[in-house]
KETORTOR-814715 format. One line per field, with one value per residue: residue number from 0; x, y, z of N, C-alpha, C in turn; residue in three letters. Coordinates in steps of 0.02 Angstrom, whole numbers, padded with zeros to 5 digits. Example, Ala and Ser with C-alpha at 12.3 -4.5 7.8 and 13.67 -1.06 7.14 Angstrom:
<atoms>
k = [0_1]
n.x = [00660_00642]
n.y = [-00284_-00112]
n.z = [00390_00354]
ca.x = [00615_00684]
ca.y = [-00225_-00053]
ca.z = [00390_00357]
c.x = [00660_00645]
c.y = [-00165_00002]
c.z = [00390_00394]
r = [Ala_Ser]
</atoms>
This chain:
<atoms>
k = [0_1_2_3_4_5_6_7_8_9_10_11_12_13_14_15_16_17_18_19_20_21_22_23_24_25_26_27_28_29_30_31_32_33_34_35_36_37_38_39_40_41_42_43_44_45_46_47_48_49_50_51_52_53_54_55_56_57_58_59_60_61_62_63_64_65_66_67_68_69_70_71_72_73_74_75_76_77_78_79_80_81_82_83_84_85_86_87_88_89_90_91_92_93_94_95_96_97_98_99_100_101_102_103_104_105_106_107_108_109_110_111_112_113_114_115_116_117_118_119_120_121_122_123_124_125_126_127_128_129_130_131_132_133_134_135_136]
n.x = [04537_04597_04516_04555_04582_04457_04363_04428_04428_04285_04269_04316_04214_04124_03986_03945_03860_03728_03739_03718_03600_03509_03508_03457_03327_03309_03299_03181_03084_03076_03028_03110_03135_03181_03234_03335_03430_03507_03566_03691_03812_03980_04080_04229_04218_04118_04200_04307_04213_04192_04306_04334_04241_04235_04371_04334_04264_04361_04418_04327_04306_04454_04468_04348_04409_04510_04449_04414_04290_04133_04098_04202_04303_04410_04319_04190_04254_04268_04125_04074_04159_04090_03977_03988_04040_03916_03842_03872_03767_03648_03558_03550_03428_03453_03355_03355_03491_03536_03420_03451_03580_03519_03488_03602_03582_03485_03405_03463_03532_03656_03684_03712_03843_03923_03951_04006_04132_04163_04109_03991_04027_03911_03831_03906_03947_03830_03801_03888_03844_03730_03765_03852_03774_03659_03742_03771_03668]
n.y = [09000_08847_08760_08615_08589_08648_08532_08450_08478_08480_08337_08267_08322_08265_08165_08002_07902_08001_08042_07919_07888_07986_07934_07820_07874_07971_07862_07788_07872_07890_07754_07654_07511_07451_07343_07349_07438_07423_07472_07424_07404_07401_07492_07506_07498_07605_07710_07694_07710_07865_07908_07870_07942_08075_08095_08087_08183_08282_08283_08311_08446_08492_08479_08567_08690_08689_08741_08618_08569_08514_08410_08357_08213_08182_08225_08139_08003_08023_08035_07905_07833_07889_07853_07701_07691_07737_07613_07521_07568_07548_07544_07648_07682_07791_07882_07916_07924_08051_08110_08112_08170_08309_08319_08416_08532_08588_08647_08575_08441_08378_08491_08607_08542_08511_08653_08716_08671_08710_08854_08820_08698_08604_08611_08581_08472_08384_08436_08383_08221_08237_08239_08119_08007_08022_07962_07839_07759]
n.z = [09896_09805_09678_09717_09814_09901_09864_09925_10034_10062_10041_10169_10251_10215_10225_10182_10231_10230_10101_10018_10090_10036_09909_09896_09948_09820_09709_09786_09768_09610_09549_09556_09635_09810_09794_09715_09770_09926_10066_10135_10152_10208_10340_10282_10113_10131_10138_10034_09923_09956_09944_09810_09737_09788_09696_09573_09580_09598_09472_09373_09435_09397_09258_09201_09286_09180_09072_08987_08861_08888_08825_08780_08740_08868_08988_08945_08971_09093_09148_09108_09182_09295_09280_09299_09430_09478_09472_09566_09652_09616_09436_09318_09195_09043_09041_09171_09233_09176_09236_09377_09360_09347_09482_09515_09477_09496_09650_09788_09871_09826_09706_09787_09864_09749_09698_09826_09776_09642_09569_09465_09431_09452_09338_09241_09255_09226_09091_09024_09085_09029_08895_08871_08892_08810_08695_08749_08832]
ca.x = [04547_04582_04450_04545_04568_04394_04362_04477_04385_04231_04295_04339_04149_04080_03944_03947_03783_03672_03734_03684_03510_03495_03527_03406_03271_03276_03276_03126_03030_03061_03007_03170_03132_03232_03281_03387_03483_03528_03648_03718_03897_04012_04124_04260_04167_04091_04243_04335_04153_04197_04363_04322_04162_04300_04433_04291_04249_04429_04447_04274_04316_04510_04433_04315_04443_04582_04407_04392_04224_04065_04093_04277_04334_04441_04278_04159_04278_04257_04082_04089_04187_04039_03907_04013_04042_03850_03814_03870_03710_03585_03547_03505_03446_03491_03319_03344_03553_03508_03383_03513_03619_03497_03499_03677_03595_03417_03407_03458_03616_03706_03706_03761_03888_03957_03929_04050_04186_04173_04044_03952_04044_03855_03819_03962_03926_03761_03802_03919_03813_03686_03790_03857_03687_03644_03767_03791_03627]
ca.y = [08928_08809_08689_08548_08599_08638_08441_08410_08501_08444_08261_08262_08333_08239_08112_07948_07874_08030_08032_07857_07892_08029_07897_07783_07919_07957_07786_07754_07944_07878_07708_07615_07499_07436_07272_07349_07454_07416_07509_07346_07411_07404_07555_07538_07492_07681_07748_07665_07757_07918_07930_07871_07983_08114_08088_08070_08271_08341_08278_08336_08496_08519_08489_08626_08730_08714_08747_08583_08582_08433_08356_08327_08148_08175_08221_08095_07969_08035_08023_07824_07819_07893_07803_07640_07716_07718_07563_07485_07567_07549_07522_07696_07701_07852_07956_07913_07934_08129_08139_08105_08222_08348_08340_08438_08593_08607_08647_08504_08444_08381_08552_08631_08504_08567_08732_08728_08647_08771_08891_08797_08638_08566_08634_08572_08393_08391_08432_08299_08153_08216_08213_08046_07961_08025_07931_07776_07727]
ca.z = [09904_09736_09703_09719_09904_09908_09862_09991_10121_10078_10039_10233_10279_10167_10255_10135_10250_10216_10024_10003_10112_09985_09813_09909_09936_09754_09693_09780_09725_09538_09558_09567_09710_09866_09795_09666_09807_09994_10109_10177_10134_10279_10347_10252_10077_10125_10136_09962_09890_09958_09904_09739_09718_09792_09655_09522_09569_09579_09418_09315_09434_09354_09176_09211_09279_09125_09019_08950_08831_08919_08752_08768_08775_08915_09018_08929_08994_09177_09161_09103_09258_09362_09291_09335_09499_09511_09467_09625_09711_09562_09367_09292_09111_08994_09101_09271_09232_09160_09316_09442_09361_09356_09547_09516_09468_09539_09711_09820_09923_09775_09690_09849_09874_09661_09703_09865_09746_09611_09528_09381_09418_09447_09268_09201_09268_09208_09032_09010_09100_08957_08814_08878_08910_08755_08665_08778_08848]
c.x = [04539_04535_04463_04552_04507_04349_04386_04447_04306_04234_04286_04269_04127_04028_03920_03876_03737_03699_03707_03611_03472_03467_03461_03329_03244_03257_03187_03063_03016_03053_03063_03172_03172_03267_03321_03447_03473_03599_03667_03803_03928_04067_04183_04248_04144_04146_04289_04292_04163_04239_04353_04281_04206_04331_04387_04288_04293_04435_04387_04298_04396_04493_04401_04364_04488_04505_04405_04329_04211_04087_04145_04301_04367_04392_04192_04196_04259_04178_04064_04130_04135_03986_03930_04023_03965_03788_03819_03828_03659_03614_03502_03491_03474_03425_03337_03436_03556_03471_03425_03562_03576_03467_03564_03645_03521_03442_03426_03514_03659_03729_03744_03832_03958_03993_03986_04125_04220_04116_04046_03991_03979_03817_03864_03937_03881_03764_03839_03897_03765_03723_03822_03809_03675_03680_03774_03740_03559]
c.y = [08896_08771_08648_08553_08621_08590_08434_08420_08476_08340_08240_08281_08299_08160_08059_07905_07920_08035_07967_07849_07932_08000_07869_07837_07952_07906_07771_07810_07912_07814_07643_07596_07466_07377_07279_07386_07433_07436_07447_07356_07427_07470_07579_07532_07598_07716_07746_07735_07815_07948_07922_07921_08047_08144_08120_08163_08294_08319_08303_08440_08534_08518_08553_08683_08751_08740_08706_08576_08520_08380_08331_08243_08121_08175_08168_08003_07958_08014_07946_07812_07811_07857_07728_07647_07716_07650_07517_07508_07532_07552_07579_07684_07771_07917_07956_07932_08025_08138_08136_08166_08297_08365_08410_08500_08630_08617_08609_08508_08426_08465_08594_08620_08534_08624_08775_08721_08704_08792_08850_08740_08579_08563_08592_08488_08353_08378_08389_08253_08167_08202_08128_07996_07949_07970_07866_07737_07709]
c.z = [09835_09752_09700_09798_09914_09909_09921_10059_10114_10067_10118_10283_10261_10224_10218_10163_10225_10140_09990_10013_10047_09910_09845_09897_09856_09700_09709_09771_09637_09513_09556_09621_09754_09851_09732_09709_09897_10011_10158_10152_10212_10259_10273_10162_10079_10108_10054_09919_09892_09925_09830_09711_09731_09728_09580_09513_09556_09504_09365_09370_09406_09278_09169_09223_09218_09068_08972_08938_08883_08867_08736_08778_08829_08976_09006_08975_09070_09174_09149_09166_09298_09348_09315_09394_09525_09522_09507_09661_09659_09476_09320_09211_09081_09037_09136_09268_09228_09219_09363_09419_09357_09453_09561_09493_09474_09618_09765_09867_09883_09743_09732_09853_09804_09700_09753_09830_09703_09573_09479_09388_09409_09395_09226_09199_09230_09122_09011_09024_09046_08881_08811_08874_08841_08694_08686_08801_08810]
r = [Unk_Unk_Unk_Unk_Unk_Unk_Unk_Unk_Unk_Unk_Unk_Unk_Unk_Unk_Unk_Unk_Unk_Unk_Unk_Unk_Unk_Unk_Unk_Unk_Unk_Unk_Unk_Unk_Unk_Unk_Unk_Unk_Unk_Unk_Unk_Unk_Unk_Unk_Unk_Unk_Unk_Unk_Unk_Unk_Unk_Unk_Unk_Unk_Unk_Unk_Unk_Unk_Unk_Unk_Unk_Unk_Unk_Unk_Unk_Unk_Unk_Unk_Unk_Unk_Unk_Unk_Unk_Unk_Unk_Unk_Unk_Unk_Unk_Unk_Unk_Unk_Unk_Unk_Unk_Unk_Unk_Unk_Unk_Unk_Unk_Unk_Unk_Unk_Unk_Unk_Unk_Unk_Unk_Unk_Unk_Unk_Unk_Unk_Unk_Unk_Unk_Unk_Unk_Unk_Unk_Unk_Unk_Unk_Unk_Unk_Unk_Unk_Unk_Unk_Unk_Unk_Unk_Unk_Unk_Unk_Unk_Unk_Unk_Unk_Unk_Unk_Unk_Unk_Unk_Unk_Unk_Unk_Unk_Unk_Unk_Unk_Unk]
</atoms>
């Protein structure tokens, strides 16, 4: 199976309420508290999110595939995508942005989630939200 049909199939599993419960639950482990996020987004709002958050993967997972470097512009770009993509739940700085992406390759349901897409795509992720951070936040 390619991994952009592997996106696709998990795009279509994908549960956009327990990924959000998930952002919330670490938000409020690293002291980022409830009045910077609320799940007060309506259905289709979730759904826009998914697809976008979707699109966001097939495309850091086709970079990965052609073996574009973390450090490439073409994937620095994507990641300025996702941190604007995250900033409609919350307001990470340059740690808590790197901590979230280090969900992607510790143990968790994000990594999983990678991991189903394509080997080391949660690696891959990771090293680009740090070299981005690094430079942007």
């Amino acid at each position: 199976m390619t991994s952009l049909r592997k996106v696709d199939q998990w795009r279509k599993s994908f549960d956009p309420h327990h990924k959000l419960n998930l952002l919330y639950t670490y938000v409020m482990k690293f002291g980022i508290y409830s009045e910077q996020y609320q799940n007060s987004h309506s259905k289709a709002e979730v759904q826009k999110f998914t697809q976008v958050f979707s699109e966001l993967t097939s495309e850091f997972a086709a970079k990965m595939a052609e073996g574009v470097h973390a450090s490439d512009e073409r994937v620095q770009e994507l990641v300025k995508r996702h941190y604007e993509f995250t900033l409609q739940f919350w307001t990470p700085d340059k740690e808590a942005y790197k901590s979230l992406a280090m969900t992607y390759i510790l143990p968790s349901p994000y990594r999983d989630s990678y991991e189903e897409i394509a080997k080391g795509l949660g690696k891959y992720h990771y090293d680009a939200v740090c070299i981005w951070a690094d430079k942007n936040l």
